[in-house]
C-alpha positions as CSV (number, residue, x, y, z in Angstrom):
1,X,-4.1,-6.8,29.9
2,X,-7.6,-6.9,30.7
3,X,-9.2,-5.6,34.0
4,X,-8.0,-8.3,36.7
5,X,-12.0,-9.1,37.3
6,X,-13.2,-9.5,33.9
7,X,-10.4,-12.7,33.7
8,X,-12.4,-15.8,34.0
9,X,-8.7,-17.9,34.0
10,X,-4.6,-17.5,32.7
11,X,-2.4,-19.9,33.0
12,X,0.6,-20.8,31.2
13,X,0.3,-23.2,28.5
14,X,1.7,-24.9,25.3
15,X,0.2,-23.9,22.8
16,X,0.1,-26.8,20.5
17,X,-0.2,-29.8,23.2
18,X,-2.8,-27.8,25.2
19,X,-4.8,-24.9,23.7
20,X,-5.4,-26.2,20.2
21,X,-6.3,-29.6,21.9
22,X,-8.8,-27.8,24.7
23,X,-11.0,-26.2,21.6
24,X,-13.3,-27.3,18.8
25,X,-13.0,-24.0,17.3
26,X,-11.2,-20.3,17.8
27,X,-13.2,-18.0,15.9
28,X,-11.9,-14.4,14.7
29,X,-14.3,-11.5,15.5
30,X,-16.0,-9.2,13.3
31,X,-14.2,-6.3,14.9
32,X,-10.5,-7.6,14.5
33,X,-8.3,-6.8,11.8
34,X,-6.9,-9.0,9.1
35,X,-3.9,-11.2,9.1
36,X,-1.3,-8.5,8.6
37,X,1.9,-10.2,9.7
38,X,4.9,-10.1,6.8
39,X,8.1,-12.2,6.0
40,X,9.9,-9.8,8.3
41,X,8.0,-11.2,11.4
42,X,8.0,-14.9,9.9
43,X,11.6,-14.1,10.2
44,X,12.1,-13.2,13.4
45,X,10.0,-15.8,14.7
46,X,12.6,-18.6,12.6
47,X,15.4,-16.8,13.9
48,X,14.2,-16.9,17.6
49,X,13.0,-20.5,17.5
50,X,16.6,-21.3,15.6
51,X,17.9,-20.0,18.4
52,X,16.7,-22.3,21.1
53,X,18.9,-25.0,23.1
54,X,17.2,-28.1,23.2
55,X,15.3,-28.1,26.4
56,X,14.1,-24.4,26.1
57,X,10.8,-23.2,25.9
58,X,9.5,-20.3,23.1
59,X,7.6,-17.9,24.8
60,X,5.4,-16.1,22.4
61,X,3.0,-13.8,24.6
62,X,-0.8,-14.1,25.6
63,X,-3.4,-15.5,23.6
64,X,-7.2,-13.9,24.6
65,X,-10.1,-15.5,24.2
66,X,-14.3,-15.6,25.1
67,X,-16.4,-17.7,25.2
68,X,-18.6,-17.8,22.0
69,X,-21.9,-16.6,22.2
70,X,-23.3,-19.9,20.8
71,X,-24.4,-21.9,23.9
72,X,-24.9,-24.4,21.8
73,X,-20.9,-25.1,20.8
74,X,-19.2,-24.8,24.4
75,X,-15.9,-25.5,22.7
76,X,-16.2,-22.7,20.8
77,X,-14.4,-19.4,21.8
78,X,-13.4,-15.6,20.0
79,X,-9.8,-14.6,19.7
80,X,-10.0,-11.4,20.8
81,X,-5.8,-11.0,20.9
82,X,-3.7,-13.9,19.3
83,X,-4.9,-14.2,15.3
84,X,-1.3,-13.4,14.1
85,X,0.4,-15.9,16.3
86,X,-1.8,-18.9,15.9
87,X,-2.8,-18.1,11.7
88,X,1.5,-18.1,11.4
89,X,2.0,-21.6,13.8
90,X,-0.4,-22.5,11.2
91,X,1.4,-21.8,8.0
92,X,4.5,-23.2,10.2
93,X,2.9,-26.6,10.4
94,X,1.3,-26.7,6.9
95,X,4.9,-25.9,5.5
96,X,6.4,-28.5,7.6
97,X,4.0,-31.2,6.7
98,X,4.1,-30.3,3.2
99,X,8.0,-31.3,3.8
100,X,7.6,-34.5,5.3
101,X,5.2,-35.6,2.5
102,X,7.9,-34.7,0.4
103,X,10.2,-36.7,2.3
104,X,7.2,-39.5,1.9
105,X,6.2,-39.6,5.2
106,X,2.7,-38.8,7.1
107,X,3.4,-35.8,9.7
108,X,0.0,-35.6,10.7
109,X,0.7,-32.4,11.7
110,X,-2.7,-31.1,10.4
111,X,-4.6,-32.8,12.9
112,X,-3.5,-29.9,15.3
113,X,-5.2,-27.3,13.4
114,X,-8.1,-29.5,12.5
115,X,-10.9,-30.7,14.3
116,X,-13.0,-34.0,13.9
117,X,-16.9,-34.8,14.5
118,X,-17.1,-36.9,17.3
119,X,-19.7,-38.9,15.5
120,X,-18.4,-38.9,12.3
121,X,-14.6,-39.2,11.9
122,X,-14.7,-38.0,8.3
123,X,-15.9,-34.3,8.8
124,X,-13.2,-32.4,9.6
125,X,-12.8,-28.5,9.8
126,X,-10.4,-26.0,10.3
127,X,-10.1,-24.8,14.2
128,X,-9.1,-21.3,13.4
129,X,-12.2,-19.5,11.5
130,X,-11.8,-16.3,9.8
131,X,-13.4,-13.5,8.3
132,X,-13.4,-12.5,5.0
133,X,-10.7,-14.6,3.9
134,X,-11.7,-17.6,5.3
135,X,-12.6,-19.4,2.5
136,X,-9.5,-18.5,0.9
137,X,-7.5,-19.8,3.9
138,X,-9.1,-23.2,4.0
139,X,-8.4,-24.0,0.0
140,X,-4.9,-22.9,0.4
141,X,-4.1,-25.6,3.4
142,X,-6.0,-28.1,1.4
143,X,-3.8,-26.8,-2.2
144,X,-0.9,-25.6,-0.9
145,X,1.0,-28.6,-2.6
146,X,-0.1,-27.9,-6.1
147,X,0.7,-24.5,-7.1
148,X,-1.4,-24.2,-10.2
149,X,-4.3,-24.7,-8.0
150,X,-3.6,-22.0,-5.6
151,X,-4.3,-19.6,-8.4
152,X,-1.0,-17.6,-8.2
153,X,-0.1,-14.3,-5.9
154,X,-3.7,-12.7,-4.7
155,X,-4.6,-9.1,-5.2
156,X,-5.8,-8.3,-1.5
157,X,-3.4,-7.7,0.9
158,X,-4.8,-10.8,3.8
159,X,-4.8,-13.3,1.3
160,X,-1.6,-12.2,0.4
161,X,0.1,-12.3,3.4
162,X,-1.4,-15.5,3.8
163,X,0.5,-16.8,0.1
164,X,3.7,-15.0,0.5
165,X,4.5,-15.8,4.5
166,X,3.9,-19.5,3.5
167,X,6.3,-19.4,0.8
168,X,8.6,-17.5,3.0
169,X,8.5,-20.4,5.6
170,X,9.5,-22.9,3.0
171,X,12.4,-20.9,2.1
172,X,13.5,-20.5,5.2
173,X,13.3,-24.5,5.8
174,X,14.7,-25.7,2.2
175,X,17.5,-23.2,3.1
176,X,18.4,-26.1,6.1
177,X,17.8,-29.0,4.2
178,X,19.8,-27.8,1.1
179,X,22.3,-29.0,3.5
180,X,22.1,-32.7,3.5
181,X,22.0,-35.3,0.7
182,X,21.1,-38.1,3.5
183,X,17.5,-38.1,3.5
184,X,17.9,-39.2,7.1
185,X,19.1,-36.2,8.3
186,X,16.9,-34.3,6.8
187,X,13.9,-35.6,8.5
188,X,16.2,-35.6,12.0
189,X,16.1,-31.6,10.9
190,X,12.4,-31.5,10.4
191,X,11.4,-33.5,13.7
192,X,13.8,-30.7,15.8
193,X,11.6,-27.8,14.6
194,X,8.7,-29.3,15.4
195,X,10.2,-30.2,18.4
196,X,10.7,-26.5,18.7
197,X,6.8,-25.4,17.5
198,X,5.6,-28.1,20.2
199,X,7.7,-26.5,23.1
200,X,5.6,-22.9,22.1
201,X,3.9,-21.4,25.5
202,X,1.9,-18.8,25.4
203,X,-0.5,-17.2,28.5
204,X,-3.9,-18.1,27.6
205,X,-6.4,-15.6,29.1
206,X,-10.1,-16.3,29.0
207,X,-12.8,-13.6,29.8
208,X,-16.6,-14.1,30.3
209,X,-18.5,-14.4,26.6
210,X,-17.9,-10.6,24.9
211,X,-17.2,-9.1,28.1
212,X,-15.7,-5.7,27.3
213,X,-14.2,-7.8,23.9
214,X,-14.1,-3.9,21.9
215,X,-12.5,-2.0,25.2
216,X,-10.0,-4.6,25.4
217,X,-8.7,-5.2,21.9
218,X,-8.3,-1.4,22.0
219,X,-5.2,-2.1,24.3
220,X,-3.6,-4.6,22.7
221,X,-0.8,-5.5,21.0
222,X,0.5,-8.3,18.8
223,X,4.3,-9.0,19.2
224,X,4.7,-5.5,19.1
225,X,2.4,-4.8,16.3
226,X,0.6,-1.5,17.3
227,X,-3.2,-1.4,16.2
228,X,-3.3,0.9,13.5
229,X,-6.1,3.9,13.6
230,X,-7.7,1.7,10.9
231,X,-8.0,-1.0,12.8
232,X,-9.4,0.8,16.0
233,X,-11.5,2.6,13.9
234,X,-13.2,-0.8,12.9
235,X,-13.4,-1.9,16.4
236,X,-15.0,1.3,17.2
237,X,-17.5,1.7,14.3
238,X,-18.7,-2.4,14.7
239,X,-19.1,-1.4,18.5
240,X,-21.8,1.5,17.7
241,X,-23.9,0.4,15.0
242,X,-25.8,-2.1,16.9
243,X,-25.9,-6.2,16.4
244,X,-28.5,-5.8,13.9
245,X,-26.4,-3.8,11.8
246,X,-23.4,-5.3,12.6
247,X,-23.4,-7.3,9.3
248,X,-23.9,-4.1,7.0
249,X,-21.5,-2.0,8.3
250,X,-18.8,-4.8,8.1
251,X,-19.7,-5.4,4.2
252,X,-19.4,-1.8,3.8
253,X,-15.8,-2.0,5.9
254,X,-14.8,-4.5,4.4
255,X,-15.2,-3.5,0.7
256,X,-13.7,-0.2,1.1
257,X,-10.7,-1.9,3.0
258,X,-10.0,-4.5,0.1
259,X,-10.8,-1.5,-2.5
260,X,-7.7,0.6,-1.0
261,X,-5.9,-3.0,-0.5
262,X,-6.4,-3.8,-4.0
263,X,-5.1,0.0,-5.3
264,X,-2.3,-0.2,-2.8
265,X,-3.2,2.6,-0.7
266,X,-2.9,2.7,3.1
267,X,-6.3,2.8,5.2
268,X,-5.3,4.6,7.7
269,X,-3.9,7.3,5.4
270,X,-7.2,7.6,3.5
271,X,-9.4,7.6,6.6
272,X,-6.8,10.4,8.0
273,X,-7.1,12.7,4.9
274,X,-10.9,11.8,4.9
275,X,-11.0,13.5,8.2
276,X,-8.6,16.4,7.6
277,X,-11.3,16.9,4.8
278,X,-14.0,17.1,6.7
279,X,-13.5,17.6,10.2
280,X,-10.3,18.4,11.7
281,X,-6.9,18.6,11.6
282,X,-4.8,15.6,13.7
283,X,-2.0,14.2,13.4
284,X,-2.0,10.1,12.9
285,X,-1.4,9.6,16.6
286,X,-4.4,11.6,17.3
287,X,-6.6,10.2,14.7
288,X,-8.9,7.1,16.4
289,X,-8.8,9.7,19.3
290,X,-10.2,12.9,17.3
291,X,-12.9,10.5,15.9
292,X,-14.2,9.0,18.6
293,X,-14.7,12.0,20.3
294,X,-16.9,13.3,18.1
295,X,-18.7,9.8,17.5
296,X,-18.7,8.5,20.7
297,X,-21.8,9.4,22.0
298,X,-23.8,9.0,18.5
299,X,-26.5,6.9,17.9
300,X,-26.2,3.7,15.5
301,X,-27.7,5.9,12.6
302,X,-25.2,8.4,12.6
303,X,-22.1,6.1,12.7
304,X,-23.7,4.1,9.8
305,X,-24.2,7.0,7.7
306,X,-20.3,8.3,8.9
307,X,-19.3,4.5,7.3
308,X,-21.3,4.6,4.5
309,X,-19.7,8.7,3.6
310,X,-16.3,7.2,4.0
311,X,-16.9,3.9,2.2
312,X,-18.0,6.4,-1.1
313,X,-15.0,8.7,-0.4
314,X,-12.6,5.9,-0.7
315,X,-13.9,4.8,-4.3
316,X,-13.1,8.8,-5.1
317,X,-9.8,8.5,-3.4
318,X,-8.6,5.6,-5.4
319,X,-9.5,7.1,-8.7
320,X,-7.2,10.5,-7.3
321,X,-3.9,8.6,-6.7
322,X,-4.2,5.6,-8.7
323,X,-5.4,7.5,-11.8
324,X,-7.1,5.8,-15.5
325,X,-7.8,7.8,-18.0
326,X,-11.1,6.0,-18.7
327,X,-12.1,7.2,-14.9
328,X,-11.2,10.8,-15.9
329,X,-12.5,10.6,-19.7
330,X,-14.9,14.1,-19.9
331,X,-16.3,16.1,-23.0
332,X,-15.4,19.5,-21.2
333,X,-11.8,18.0,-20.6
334,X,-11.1,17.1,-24.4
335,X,-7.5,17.5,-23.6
336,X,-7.4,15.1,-20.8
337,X,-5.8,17.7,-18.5
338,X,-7.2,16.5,-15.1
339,X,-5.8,13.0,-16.1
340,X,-2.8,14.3,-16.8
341,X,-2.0,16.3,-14.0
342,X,-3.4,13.6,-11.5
343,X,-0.9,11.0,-13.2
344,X,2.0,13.6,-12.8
345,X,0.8,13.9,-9.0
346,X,0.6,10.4,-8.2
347,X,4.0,9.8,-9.7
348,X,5.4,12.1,-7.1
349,X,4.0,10.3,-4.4
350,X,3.3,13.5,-2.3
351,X,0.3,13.2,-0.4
352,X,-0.3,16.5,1.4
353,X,-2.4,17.8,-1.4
354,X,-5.1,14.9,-1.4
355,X,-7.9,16.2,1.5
356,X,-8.0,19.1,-0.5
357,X,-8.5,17.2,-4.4
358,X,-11.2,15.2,-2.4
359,X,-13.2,18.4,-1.8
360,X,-12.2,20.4,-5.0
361,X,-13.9,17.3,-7.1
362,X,-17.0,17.0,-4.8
363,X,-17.5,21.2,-5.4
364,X,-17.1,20.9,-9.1
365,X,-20.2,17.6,-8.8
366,X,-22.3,19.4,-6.9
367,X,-22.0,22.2,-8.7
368,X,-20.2,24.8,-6.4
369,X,-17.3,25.7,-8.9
370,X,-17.5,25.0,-13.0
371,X,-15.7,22.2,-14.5
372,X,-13.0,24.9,-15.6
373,X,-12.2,26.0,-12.3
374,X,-11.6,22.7,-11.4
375,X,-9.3,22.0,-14.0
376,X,-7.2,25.0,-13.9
377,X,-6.6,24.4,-10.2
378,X,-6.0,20.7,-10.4
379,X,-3.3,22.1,-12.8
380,X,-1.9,24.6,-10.5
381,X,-1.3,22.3,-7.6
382,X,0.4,20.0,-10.0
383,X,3.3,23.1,-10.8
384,X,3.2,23.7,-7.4
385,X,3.7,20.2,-6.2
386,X,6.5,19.9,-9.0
387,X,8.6,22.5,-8.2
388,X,7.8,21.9,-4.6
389,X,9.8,18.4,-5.1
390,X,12.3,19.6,-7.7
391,X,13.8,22.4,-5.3
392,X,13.5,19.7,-2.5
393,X,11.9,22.5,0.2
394,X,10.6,20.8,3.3
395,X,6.7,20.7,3.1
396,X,6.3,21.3,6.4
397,X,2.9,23.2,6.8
398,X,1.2,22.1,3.7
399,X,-0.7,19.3,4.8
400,X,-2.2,22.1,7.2
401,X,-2.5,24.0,4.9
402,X,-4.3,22.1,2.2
403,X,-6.3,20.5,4.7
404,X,-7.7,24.4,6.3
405,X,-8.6,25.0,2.5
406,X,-10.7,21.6,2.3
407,X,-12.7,22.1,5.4
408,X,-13.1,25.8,3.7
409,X,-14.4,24.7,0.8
410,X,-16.8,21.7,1.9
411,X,-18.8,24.1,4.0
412,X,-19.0,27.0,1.5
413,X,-22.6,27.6,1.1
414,X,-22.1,29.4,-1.8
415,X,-20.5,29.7,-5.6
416,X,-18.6,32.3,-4.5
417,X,-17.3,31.0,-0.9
418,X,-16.1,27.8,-2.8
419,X,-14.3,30.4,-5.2
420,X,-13.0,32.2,-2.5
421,X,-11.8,29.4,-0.8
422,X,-10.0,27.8,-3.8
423,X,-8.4,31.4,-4.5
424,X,-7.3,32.0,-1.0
425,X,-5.3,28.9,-1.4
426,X,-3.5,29.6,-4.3
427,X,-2.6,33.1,-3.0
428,X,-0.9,30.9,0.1
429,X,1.1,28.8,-2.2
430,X,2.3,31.2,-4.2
431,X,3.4,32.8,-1.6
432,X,4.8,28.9,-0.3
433,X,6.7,28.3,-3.8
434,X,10.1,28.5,-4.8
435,X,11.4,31.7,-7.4
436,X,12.0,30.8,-11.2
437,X,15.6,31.5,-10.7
438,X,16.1,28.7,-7.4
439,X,13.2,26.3,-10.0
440,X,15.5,26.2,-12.7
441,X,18.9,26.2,-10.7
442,X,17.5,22.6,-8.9
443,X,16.1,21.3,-12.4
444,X,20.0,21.6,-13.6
445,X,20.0,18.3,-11.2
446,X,16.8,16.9,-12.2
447,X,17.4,13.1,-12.8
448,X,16.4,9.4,-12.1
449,X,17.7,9.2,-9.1
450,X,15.6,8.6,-5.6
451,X,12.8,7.1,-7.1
452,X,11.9,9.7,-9.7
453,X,11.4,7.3,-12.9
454,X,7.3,7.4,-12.7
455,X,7.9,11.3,-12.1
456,X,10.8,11.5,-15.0
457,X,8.4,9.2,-17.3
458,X,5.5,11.6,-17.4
459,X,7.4,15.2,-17.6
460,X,9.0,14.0,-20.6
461,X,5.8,12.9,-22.0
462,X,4.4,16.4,-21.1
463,X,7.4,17.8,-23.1
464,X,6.7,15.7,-25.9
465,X,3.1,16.9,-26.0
466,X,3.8,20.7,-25.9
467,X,5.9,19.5,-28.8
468,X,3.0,17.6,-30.8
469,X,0.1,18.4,-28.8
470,X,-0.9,15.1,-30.1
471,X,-0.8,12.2,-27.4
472,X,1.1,8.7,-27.4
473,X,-1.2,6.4,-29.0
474,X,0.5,4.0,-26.2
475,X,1.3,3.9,-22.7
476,X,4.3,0.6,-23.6
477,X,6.9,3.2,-23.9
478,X,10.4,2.9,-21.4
479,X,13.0,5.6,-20.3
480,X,15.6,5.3,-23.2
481,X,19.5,6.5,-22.2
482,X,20.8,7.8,-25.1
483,X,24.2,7.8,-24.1
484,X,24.0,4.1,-22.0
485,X,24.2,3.5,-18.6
486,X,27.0,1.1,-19.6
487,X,28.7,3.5,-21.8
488,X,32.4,2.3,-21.2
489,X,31.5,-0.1,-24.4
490,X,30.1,2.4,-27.0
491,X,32.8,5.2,-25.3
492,X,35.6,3.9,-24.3
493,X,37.0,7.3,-23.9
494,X,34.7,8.4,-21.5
495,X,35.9,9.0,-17.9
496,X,34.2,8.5,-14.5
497,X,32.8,11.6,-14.4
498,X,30.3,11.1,-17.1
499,X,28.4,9.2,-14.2
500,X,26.8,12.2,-13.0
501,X,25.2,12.7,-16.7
502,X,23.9,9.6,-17.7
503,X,20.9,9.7,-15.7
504,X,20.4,13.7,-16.1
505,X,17.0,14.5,-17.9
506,X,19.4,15.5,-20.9
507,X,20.6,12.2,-21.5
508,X,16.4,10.8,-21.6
509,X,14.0,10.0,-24.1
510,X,11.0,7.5,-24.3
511,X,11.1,4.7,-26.9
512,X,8.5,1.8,-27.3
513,X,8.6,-1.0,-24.8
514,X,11.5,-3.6,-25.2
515,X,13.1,-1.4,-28.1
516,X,15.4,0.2,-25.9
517,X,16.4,-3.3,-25.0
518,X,17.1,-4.5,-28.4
519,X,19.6,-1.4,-29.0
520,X,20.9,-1.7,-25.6
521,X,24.8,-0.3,-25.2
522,X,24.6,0.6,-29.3
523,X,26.5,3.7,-30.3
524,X,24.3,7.1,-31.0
525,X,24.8,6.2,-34.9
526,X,23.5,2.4,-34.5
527,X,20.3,4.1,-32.6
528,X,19.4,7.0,-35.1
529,X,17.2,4.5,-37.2
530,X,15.3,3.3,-34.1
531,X,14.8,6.9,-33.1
532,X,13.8,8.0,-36.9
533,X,11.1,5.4,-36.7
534,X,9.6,6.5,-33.4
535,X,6.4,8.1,-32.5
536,X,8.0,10.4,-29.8
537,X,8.5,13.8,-31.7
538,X,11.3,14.1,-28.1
539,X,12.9,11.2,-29.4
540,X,13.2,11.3,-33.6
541,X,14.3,15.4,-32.3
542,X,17.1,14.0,-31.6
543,X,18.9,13.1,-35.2
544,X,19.4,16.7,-35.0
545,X,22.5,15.7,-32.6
546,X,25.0,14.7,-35.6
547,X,28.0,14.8,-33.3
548,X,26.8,13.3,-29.8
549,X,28.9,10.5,-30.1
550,X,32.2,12.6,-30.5
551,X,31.1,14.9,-27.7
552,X,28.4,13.3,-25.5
553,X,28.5,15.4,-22.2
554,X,28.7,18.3,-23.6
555,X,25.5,17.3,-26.1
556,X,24.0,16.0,-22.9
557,X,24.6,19.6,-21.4
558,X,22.9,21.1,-24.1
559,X,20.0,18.9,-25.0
560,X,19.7,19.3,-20.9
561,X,19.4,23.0,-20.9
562,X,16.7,23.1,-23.8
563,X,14.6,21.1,-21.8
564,X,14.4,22.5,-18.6
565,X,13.3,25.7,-20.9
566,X,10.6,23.8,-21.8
567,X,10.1,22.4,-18.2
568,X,10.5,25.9,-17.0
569,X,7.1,27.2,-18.9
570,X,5.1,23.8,-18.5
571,X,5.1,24.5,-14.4
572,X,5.3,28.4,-14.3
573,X,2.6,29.5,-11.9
574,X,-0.2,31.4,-13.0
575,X,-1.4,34.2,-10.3
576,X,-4.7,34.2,-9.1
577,X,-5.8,37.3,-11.4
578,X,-5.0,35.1,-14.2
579,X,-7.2,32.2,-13.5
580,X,-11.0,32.1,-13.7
């Protein structure tokens, strides 16, 4: 809560019957952070209200708010804590309205989150404004009924959340009216939950117009929902540059934070490893706090120029774990290796290795280490990573690690200090990595299991190259079980235990997409023609097996062993001596 003499009033209130009433319009700040609320919080909310006897109240916390700075629209105030509650009673009362109407009856439940002109009845606008998504937000209440119109699921996250909690509420209510025929009763069913949303009371605090507004959404909390660094980092960045540069920096936020949304990639994890680049090392906890103390007493020009460096990084940082090969297409890289190896990385979703890739490419562009430096080291961490995962060793002190060798490398002031950093990391994960022997004892195990498809996927494409050395002309291909995962058809005599094979990198091959589904549970002999045909060298290898069906573990065994041979000298480490 906010300092007891910054609070102009608080009082206990509902919120529909008395603080949507009591404004013309709550706005959302610059500074706060999107709607980030999911269907596991819609359902908690359903199940507490569910959970209410008839003459009890819902408390759901305290709503903040100041006055706007627009003198000229008293009823106009900021939510400064609140946005997740009040945007989610929102999507409650569109989705319950939307059931009436289909019931063919008038709710006119949107007239609680809709204000009119007082001189013109007509104009109407929504009393909640947002930020970015705004727009979006106000076409969706208007569309929600016509699903062709709402243009299907959106890429960034708000506006997601937005789309999916909405269609989460209406489950949640068609699961309860599934359970009458009378039409009657379910209307009585409707009326009782909004019953329920009416009976909502919140604490409504109001402090004086942007009075300490960034100090005290730095404290707070939504039901629970911790501000992320992220967010607190936004807070704290908006807060610094100045009001005539508030506009510019929150473009440049803003981009970068739909960017990651729109790759799937976690802002506070880039902004971390952006740090651990650059700076220091700090654990998340300690992240907003590391960064502020070094920013906090900077002038508006240096915190722009810190937003606009990590607004650039994050375009980099995309292309790094969410690799195309038309981002990473380079004449001194003919054989796509940097691709290559960035695809295997990001299919093992390890992520202590990033700070330092961030660096390693910005040496090679600005000239500090040759473009075959940087691909021979891209490559190494790759086998290290690998065989890092396949022996299962905890990774505790790499992200240290990797990180020291970053900060290393960005201030080298030299060719040779970048070369001297890059090489003083290897030695240390050499010296980190796993013996041949314990490699190829854990790749005896190496399967699909816990998530390792994308990982499976593109080794066996790497073992089909070192076969060819001519890529797939495709990317449709699928994971094909020879022997099937439903093998009690095709192998009647096959006992339990063959479980433990079917899924071993033996029993795998990669056949165009949707064949493997047309040949489904066939026996090896119906499949040879399917695999004759293919472009996978791995896969027509294998009419070379004329007897799997007769003996399919112990072909499995076999085929298993040649390839972890093959594995074995695609991800053996290269010393330092040997590289360039």
């Amino acid at each position: 809560m906010p300092r007891l003499s910054i609070i102009q009033s608080a009082r206990e209130m509902s919120l529909l019957k008395e603080v949507l009433p009591g404004v013309d319009q709550l706005v959302i700040p610059l500074f706060q952070r999107g709607y980030i609320w999911t269907k596991e919080e819609i359902q908690d909310l359903w199940d507490d209200l569910m959970a209410l006897s008839d003459d009890e109240q819902h408390f759901l916390g305290t709503i903040l708010i100041s006055q706007s700075d627009d003198r000229g629209n008293l009823g106009q105030y900021e939510v400064i804590d609140g946005q997740q509650r009040i945007m989610t009673i929102i999507l409650f009362l569109a989705a319950l309205d939307d059931r009436y109407q289909r019931e063919g009856m008038s709710s006119r439940l949107e007239d609680y989150y809709h204000c009119r002109g007082t001189t013109d009845s007509t104009r109407r606008w929504l009393k909640l404004k947002l930020g970015s998504a705004h727009s979006y937000f106000e076409e969706f209440l208007k569309t929600k009924r016509k699903e062709d119109k709402c243009g299907g699921r959106p890429k960034l996250k708000e506006r997601r959340n937005i789309y999916d909690n909405y269609l989460k509420i209406l489950e949640l209510i068609d699961e309860q009216l599934a359970r009458w025929t009378e039409r009657s009763k379910r209307v009585e069913f409707l009326n009782m939950v909004v019953k329920k949303m009416e009976d909502i009371v919140v604490i409504r605090v109001v402090v004086p117009s942007n009075a300490e507004a960034y100090s005290v959404f730095e404290t707070l909390n939504d039901r629970g929902m911790t501000l992320s660094p992220a967010d607190l980092l936004k807070n704290f960045t908006l807060s610094r540059v100045g009001q005539e540069h508030i506009n510019e920096a929150l473009k440049v936020w803003s981009s970068m934070i739909d960017g990651l949304s729109e790759a799937d990639q976690s802002p506070t994890r880039f902004i971390r490893h952006f740090w651990l680049s650059r700076y220091d090392f700090v654990r998340k906890k300690d992240l907003y706090r590391g960064i502020k103390i070094v920013f906090g007493s900077s002038d508006s020009k240096s915190v722009l120029h810190f937003l606009s460096d990590l607004s650039d990084a994050s375009k980099e940082y995309i292309k790094l774990l969410r690799p195309l090969e038309e981002d990473w297409a380079n004449n001194a890289d003919r054989d796509g290796k940097i691709f290559k190896s960035l695809r295997v990385l990001s299919a093992m979703n390890v992520y202590q290795c990033y700070p330092f890739l961030m660096i390693l490419f910005l040496a090679q562009r600005s000239g500090q280490i040759t473009m075959g430096k940087l691909i021979e080291t891209v490559e190494f961490i790759k086998k290290f990573s690998f065989r890092y995962s396949v022996v299962g060793t905890s990774p505790s002190g790499l992200e240290s690690m990797f990180s020291y060798a970053a900060r290393q490398l960005h201030k080298a002031d030299s060719k040779l200090a970048a070369k001297g950093a890059i090489d003083t990391l290897i030695d240390h994960l050499h010296s980190k990595s796993s013996k041949d022997e314990q490699f190829i004892d854990s790749l005896g195990l190496f399967d699909l299991s816990g998530g390792n498809k994308g990982l499976v996927m593109n080794v066996l494409k790497e073992i089909n190259f070192a076969g060819t050395h001519n890529e797939l002309t495709t990317d449709a291909v699928d994971i094909e079980h020879i022997t099937p995962q439903k093998y009690s058809d095709a192998y009647p005599n096959l006992t339990a235990e063959a479980e433990e094979y079917i899924c071993r990198l033996g029993n795998l091959t990669l056949l165009a997409h949707g064949l493997n589904k047309k040949i489904g549970n066939k026996k090896f002999e119906e499949k040879i023609p399917y695999y004759q045909q293919s472009e996978v060298k791995l896969t027509r290898d294998l009419v070379e097996y004329h007897d799997w069906s007769l003996h399919p573990i112990e072909n499995i065994c076999k085929r298993h062993s040649h390839l972890v041979g093959i594995i074995t000298e695609l991800y053996a480490l290269p010393k330092v001596e040997e590289l360039a």
